[in-house]
LONU-851961 format. One line per 3 residues: number of its first residue (from 1); their letters; for each residue x, y, z of C-alpha. Coordinates in steps of 0.2 Angstrom, whole numbers. Layout:
N
NUM = a = X Y Z  ...
***
This chain:
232
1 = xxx = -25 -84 -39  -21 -67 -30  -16 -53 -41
4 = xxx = -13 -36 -32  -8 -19 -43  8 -10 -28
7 = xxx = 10 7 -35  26 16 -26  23 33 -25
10 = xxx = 36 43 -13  33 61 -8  49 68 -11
13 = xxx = 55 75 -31  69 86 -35  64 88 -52
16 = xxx = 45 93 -50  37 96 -34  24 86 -28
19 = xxx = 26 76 -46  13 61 -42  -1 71 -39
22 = xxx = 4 83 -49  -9 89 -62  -8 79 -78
25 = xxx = -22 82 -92  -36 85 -76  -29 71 -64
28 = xxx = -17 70 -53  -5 59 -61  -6 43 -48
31 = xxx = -25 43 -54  -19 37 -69  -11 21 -66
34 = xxx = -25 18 -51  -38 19 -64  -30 8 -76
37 = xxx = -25 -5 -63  -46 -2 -58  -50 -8 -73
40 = xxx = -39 -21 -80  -47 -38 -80  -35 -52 -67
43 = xxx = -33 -37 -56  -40 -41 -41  -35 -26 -29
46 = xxx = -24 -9 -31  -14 -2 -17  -3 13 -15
49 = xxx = 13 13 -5  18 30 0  27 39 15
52 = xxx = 15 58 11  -1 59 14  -8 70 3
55 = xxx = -2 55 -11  -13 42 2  -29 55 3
58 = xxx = -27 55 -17  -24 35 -20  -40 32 -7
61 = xxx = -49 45 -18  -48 37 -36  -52 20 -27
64 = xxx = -34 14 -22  -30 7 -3  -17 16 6
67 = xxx = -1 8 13  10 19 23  29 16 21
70 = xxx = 42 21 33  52 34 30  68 23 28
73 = xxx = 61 14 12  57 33 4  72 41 4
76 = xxx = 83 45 -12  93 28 -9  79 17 -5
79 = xxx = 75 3 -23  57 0 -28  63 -17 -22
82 = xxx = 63 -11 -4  45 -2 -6  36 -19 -16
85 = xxx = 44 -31 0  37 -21 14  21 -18 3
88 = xxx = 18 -36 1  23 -40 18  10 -27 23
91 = xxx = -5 -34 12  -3 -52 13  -4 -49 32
94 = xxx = -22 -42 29  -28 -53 16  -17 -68 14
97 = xxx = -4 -73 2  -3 -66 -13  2 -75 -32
100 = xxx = 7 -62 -43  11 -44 -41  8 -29 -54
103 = xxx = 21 -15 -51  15 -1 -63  28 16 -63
106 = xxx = 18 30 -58  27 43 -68  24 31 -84
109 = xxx = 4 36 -87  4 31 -106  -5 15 -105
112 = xxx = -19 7 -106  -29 -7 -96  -27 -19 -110
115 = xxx = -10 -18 -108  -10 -24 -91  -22 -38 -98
118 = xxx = -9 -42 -109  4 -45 -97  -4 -55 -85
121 = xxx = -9 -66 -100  10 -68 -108  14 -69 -90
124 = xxx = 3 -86 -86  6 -92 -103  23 -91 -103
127 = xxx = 24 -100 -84  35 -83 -81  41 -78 -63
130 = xxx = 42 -60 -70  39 -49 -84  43 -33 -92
133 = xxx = 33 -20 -103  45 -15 -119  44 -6 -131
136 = xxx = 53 -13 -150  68 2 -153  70 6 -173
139 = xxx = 83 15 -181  91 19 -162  109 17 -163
142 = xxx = 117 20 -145  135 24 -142  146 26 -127
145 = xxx = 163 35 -124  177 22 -116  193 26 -108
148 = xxx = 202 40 -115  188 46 -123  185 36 -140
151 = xxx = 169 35 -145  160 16 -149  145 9 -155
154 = xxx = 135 -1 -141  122 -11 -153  128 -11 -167
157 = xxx = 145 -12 -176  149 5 -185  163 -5 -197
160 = xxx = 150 -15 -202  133 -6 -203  118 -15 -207
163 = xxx = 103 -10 -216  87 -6 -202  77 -20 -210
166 = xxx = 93 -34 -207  93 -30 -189  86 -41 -177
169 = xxx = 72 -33 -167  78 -24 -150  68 -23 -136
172 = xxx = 68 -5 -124  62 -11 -105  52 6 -105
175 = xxx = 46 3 -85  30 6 -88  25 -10 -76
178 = xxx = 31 -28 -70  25 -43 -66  34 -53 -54
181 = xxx = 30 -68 -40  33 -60 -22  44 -78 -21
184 = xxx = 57 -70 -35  56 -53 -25  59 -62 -9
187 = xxx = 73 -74 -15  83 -64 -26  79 -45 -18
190 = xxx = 77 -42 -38  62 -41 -49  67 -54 -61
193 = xxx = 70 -70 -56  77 -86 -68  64 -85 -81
196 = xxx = 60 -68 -87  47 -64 -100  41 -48 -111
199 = xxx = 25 -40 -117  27 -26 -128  17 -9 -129
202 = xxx = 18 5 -144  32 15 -143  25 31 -138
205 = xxx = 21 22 -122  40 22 -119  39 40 -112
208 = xxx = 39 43 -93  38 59 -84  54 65 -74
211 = xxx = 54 84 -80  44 98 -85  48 95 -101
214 = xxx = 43 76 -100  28 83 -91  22 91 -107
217 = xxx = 28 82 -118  18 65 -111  3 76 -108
220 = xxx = 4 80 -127  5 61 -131  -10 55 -119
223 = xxx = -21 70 -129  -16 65 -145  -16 45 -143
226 = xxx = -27 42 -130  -41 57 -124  -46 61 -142
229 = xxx = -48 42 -145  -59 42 -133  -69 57 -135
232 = x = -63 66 -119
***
C-alpha cells in the first residue's frame, strides 16, 4: 500500500508574512510537520506543494520533495482540495498510484508522529475512505445570533441545561491532519467521502497558528508540552 504525507503550503499570508517558514521555537514552521511526517511509521514519502520557492528550498531542506503548484491553485480563493488534486496527479505520475493520502495543516505544528501512527491505524481498522484529527470539547457551549438579532444556544439547550458530566462527548475537527483515498478526493471534490472516521488528539493540540498572537501562544504550548518532554 502507498501512503504519501501532501503538505500545502502557499506563499502568500495576510496575517503574518512569510508565515510557513516563519521562525517557530528554532524551525521554520513547515519543518515541523515534515519531520513528523519523516518520522511517523506507514508513511512512505512527504512532499510539499507550494507556488514560493523559498517554502520549496525549506521543504527539500528538512527532507521533503518539492512539488511546484501553479499559481491559479494558490490564490486566496483556491480550496486545499484543488492543491491535494494536482498534488496527487503530480506524484502518482512519478511513482504510480498512490492508496492513501495524509494531509497534515502546516500552521497546526502541535502534534506528534504518533498521532499520525494513530490515524493511519484507525483509518485501516475502520475500512475508512477518510478521516479527521479532533480534539473532545468540554464545558464549550457555543451560541449564535439569528435574524433580528436574538441570541441561541447552538449545542446545547439553554432552557434545559444539563450537567457537563450528562452530556454526550463532542468532537472539535481541529485540522490538524486528514486521511482520505485520492478516489474520495477525485469523486466527491471533498475530503470526506461516505464513510468518515475520527482519531482523537489532546486538546492542546487543537491550536493552530493564524496570528501573532497564535504564533506565541502555540510556541508556548510546544515548549511546555513537547520540547521540555523531550529535553530540547
Amino acid at each position: 500500500m502507498s501512503v504519501v504525507a501532501i503538505l500545502l503550503a502557499r506563499g502568500g499570508s495576510k496575517g503574518i508574512p512569510r508565515k510557513n517558514v516563519i521562525d517557530f521555537c528554532g524551525k521554520p514552521l513547515l519543518a515541523w510537520s515534515i519531520e513528523q511526517c519523516l518520522a511517523a511509521k506507514g508513511i512512505d514519502s512527504v512532499w510539499v506543494s507550494s507556488d514560493s520557492d523559498e517554502i520549496l528550498r525549506t521543504a527539500t531542506a528538512h527532507g521533503a520533495r518539492a512539488l511546484q503548484r501553479p499559481d491559479d491553485l494558490a490564490g486566496d480563493t483556491a480550496t486545499s482540495e484543488s492543491g491535494w488534486l494536482h498534488a496527487i496527479d503530480a506524484i502518482e505520475l512519478q511513482q504510480g498510484a498512490i492508496d492513501v493520502v495524509v494531509a497534515p495543516q502546516v500552521t497546526s505544528p502541535l502534534r506528534e508522529s504518533t498521532d499520525l501512527e494513530r490515524g493511519l491505524t484507525e483509518f485501516a481498522a475502520g475500512e475508512y475512505d477518510s478521516l479527521f484529527s479532533c480534539g473532545v470539547a468540554e464545558d464549550l457551549y457555543f451560541w449564535e445570533r439569528k435574524a433580528g438579532g436574538a441570541l441561541d444556544s447552538v449545542n446545547y439547550d439553554w432552557r434545559n441545561r444539563k450537567r457537563r458530566q450528562d452530556h454526550a462527548p463532542q468532537y472539535i475537527e481541529n485540522g490538524s491532519f486528514y486521511l482520505f483515498q485520492p478516489s474520495v478526493l477525485r469523486r466527491f471534490s471533498n475530503r470526506f467521502g461516505e464513510k468518515i472516521g475520527m482519531v482523537e488528539m489532546e486538546f492542546w493540540k487543537t491550536f493552530e497558528i493564524d496570528s501573532p498572537e497564535t504564533l506565541r501562544l502555540c510556541a508556548a504550548l510546544m515548549r511546555e508540552f513537547l520540547l521540555n518532554k523531550q529535553g530540547r
